[in-house]
N, C-alpha and C positions, 0 to 999 in steps of 0.2 A: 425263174422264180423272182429275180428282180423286179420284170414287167410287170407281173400279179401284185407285187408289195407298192411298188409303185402307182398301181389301178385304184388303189386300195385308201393310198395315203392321197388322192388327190380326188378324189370319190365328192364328198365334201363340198371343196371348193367348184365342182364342176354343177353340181345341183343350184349351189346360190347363181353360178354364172347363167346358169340354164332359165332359176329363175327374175331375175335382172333381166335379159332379154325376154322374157313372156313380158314384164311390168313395162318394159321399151316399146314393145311391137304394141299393146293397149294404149298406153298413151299417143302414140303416134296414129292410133284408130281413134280415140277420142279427139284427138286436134281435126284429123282432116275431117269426121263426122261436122265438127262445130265449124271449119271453114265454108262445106258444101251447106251448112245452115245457112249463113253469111251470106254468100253468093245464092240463095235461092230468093234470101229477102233483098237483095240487090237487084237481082230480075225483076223481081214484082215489082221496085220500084223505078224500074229503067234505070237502072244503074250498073256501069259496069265496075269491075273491082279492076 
């Protein structure tokens, strides 16, 4: 009964942490999106990064 009470009472905090990491893994797709930008117009200009 405790493990239930316990599932229950951190229910909550596991949702924000759940959502924290989706907003983490997005930003970390929008960076490397805007690096592989970077590095394409670096190509085109014969440039390496």
């Amino acid at each position: 009964m405790k493990l239930v009470d316990t599932q229950k009472a951190v229910a909550p905090y596991n949702v924000k942490v759940q959502l924290a990491q989706d907003k983490y893994i997005a930003a970390l797709k929008d960076y490397e999106r805007t690096l592989g930008d970077i590095r394409t117009i670096a190509i085109a200009n014969g440039k390496a990064l």
